[in-house]
N, C-alpha and C positions, 0 to 999 in steps of 0.2 A: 391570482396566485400562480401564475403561469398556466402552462402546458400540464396540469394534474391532469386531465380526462389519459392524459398516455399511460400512467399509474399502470406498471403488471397487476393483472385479474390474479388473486388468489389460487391455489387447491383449497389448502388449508391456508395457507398466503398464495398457493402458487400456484402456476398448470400442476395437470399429472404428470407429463412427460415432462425428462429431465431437458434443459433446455440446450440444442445442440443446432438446431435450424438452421439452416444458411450460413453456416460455419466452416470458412473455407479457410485451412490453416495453410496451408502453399501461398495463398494469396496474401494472407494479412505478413506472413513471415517477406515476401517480396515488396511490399507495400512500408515497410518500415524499411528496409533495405535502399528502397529506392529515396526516402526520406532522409538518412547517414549518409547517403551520396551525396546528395545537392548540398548538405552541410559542409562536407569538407569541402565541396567546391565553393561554396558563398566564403568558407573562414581561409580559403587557402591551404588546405590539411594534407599533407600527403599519406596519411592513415590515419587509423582513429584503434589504439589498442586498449583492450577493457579486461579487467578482472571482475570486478565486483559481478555479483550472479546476477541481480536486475539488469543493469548492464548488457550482462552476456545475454542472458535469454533476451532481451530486446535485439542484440544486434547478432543473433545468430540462431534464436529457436532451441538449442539442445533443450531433451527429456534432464534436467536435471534434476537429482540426486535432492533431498533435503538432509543434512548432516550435520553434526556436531561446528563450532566454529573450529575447532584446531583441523580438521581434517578440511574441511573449505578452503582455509589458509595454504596446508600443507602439500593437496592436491586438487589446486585450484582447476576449472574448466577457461579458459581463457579466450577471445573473440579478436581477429584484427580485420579491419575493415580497410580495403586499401583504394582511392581514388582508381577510378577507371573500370573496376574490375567489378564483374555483375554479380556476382557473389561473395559474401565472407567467407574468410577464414577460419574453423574451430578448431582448436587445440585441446584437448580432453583424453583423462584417463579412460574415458569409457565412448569409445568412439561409436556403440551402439546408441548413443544417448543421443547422437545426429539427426537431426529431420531429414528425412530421407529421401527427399528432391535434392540434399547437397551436393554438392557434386564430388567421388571420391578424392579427387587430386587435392578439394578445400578442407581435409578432415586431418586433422595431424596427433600427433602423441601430444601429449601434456607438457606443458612447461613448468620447471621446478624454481621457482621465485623465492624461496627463504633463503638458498644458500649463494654465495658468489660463483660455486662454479655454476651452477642451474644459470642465474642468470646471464656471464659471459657465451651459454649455451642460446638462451632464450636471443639475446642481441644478435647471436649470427641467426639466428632464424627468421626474426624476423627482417634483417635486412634481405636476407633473400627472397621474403615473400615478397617484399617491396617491389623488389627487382629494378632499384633507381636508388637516387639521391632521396635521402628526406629531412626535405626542409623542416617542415615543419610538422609534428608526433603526437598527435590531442592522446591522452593517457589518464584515467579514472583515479586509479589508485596501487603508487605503487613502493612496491619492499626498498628495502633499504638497499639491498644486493643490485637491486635491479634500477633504480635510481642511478648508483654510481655508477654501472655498468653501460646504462645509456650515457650517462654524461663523458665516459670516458671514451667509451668507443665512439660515440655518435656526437663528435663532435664540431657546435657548429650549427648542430639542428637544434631548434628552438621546441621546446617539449609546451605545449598547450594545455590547459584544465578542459579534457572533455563533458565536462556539463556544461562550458557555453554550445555544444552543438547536441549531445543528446538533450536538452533543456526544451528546444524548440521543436526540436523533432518526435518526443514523447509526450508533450504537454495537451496534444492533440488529436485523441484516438479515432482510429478507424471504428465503421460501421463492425469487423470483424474484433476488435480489441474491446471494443463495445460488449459482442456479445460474452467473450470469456469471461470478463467484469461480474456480467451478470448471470451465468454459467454457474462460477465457484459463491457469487453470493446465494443460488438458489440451493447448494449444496450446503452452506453455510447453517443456511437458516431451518433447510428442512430439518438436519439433525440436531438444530439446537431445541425445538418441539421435544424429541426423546430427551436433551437436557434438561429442558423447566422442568418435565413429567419427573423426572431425578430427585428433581432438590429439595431434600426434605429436613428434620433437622436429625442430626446423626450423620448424616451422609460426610464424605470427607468433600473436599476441595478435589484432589486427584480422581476419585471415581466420577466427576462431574468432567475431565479431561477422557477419561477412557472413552466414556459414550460420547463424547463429540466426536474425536479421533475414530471411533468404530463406523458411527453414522456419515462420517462426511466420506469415508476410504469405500465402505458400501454405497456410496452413490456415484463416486464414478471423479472424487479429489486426485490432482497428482501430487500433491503436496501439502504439508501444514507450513502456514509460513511464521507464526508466533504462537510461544510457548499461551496457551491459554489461560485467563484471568478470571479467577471468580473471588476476588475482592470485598471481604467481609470490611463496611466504612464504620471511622468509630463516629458518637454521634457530633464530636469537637474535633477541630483540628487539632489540640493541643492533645489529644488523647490518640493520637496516630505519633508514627514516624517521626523527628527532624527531619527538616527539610531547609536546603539552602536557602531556600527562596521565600519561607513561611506561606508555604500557599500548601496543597493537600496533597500527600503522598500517594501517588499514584501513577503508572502500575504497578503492585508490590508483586514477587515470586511464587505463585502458587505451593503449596504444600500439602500434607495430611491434615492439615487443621480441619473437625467436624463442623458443620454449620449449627447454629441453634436457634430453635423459634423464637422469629421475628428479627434474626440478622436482616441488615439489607446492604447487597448484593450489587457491587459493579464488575459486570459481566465484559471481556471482549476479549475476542478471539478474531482471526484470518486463515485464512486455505487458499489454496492455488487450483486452478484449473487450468490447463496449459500454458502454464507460468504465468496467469491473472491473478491479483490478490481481490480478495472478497475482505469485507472489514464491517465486523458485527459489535456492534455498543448497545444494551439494556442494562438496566434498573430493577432487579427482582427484591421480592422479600419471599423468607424462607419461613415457611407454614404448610398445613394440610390445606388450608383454605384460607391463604394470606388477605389480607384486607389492609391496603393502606390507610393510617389517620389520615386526618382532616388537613394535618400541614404539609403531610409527605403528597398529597393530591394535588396542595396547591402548588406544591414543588413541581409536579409533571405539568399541570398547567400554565406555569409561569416557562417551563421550557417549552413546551411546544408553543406557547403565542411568539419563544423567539427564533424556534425552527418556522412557523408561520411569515415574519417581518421577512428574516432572509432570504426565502424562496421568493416573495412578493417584489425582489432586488433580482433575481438572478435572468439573466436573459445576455442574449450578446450585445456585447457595448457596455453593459455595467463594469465597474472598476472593483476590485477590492473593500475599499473604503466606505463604496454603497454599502456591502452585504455586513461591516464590521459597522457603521454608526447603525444601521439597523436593528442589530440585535444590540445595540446595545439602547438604543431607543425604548425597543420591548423589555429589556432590562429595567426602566428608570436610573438610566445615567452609570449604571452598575456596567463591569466588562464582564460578560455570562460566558466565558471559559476559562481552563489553567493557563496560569500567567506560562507556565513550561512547556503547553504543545502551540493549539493554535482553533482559530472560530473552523475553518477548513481547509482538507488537504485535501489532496487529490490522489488517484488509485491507479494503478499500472503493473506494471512487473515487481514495483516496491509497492509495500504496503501502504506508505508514505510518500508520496512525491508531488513535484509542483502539479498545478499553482497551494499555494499553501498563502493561507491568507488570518491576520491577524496574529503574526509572529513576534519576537523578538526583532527581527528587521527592521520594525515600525512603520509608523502608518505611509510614510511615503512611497516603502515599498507594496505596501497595500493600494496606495494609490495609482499606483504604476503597471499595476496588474489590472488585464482587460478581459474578460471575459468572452470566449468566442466558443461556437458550436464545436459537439465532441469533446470539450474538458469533463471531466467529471469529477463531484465535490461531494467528498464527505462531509458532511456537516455534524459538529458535534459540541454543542453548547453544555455547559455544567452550571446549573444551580445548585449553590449552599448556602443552608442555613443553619449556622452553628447553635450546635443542641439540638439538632433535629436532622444531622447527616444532609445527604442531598440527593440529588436526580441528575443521571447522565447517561445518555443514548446518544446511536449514530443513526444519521438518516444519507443514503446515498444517492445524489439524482448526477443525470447528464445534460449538461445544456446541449439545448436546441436548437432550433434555428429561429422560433421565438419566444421562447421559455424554458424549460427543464422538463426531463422526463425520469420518473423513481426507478432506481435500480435496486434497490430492498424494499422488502413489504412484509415487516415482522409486526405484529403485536405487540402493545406496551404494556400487556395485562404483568402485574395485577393492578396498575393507574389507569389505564384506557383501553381505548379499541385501537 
């Protein structure tokens, strides 16, 4: 089953103390820096300019802000990375929100990317940080303003999809990115303990958000990074949502809606701890003293012997392809997740990012994918059984260097230990 004896030792799952040990953020923010370096030197890059906020905190550390999308957009934090130079660049409205080993010359005011003048602004800026020719511009995601405004002014340079260089460079976490991971999940999980103890029936969906959000900000979160899910499932598909896909509507928007005894409950929430995402998936039912039937157990049973097949795959050198005929092996022939997400993703500055394995991409690209020490894999298999709802949890480990080691350690009560 691999490397299980590494499994974190409980409190209640966890130590007492919050888990901060050997957690050198100077180092691991330097450590990924020097990793965007050799990228643009292996692709040729003469920068590497990023919007999106995973992105930025990966290639620059700011305390960011978690905020509405229009104001994310409108007063974006922004990161450029430029060959040669030993430090990045931040651009931010909130120039306090710089890790503070930066250096002040690399801290700049904000760039305004929705409108053509901000961007005609934003191009002379960053040619200057360049301080050369640029051949060639790897860029994330970017405005319409700013798009044309590179192609006009900067013409000549060839604008590159930064995810072929953050791809390889994020895919494979330090010992230090390791522990944040597992950091915001222990912060995750302690406060979801105060949300089981919650959920009763009457209670709404939103009071089930307040006590997460008070519990995870009391233990030391710097951010919630998705809106939280407590998911009342109907017992048919055809009794939920349309759905393009006819497969099962899920994540639906949290609301006021009260729970009633014997709803059953797909739970998942993330937080950040220094810009780590944590990513929690249970299966409750809502009672004084819930007791699953007979078929909802064999639900949790039939998932975990395929959270069991998968781990029994995962080690370096395995492929993709292992860890997806696997569970589907444990399955009987059946594919045991939403045809819409995927068997596993991986966890970083996004809640969601490579390797992600069992996707729409298909198996080739499952095949293609290898598994090496330091990735880390959510695993999140869904059993259904129409008429009788279903079972879905997330389990997080990290490969090893000859197996995996857990980075969650919550209880499946009320189906197991």
């Amino acid at each position: 089953m691999g490397n299980a004896s590494s499994t974190i030792e409980p409190e209640g799952p966890w130590p007492a103390g919050l888990l901060t040990e050997d957690l050198d953020l100077p180092r691991m923010r330097r450590q990924r820096h020097d990793r965007l370096r050799r990228q643009l030197e292996r692709h040729g890059v003469d920068a590497l300019l990023l919007t999106g906020s995973g992105a930025v905190q990966y290639a620059a550390g700011p305390d960011l802000a978690a905020g509405d999308a229009g104001r994310a957009v409108q007063q974006r934090t922004t990161a450029l990375v430029v060959a040669g130079d030993p430090e990045p660049h931040l651009l931010t409205p909130d120039p306090a929100a710089a890790p503070p080993e930066l250096a002040g010359d690399h801290v700049h005011p904000a760039m305004y990317l929705e409108s053509a003048a901000g961007a005609e602004d934003a191009v002379t800026r960053i040619a200057d940080l360049v301080g050369g020719p640029i051949g060639r511009l790897a860029t994330d995601d970017l405005s319409m303003p700013l798009f044309q405004a590179l192609t006009r002014r900067l013409d000549g340079t060839d604008l590159v999809d930064a995810a072929r260089l953050l791809g390889p460079a994020r895919v494979v976490k330090t010992p230090d990115e390791l522990r944040c991971i597992r950091g915001a999940q222990q912060r995750n999980e302690l406060a979801m303990y105060d949300v089981q103890r919650t959920l009763r029936p009457g209670v709404r969906q939103t009071d089930l958000t307040g006590t997460l959000l008070q519990g995870v900000f009391d233990r030391g979160a710097t951010a919630n990074a998705i809106d939280p899910i407590w998911q009342v499932m109907p017992e048919r598909r055809a009794d939920g949502p349309f759905t393009t896909n006819d497969d099962i509507a899920f994540p639906l928007v949290t609301t006021g809606r009260r729970f009633e005894e014997g709803d059953v409950v797909w739970v998942d929430s993330g937080v950040q701890f220094h810009g780590y995402a944590s990513d929690f998936g249970r299966t409750w039912i809502v009672g004084d003293r819930p007791r699953p039937t007979d078929r909802q157990r064999g639900q949790f049973d039939r998932w975990r012997q395929v959270v069991l097949a998968v781990l029994d795959q995962v080690r370096p050198g395995a492929s993709g392809a292992d860890l997806t005929a696997a569970a589907r092996r444990a399955a009987g022939g059946a594919t045991p997740w939403l045809s819409h997400f995927y068997l596993v993703h991986g966890l970083g500055t996004e809640s969601a990012e490579a390797p992600m394995i069992g996707t729409d991409a298909g198996p080739d690209a499952d095949e293609r994918l290898t598994l090496a020490p330091g990735m880390v894999l959510v695993i999140e298999p869904v059993i259904w059984d129409d008429g009788a709802a279903g079972y879905r949890a997330e389990d997080i480990v990290a490969v090893t260097d000859d197996g995996w080691v857990a980075l969650s350690d919550y209880p499946y009560d009320p189906y197991g230990l």
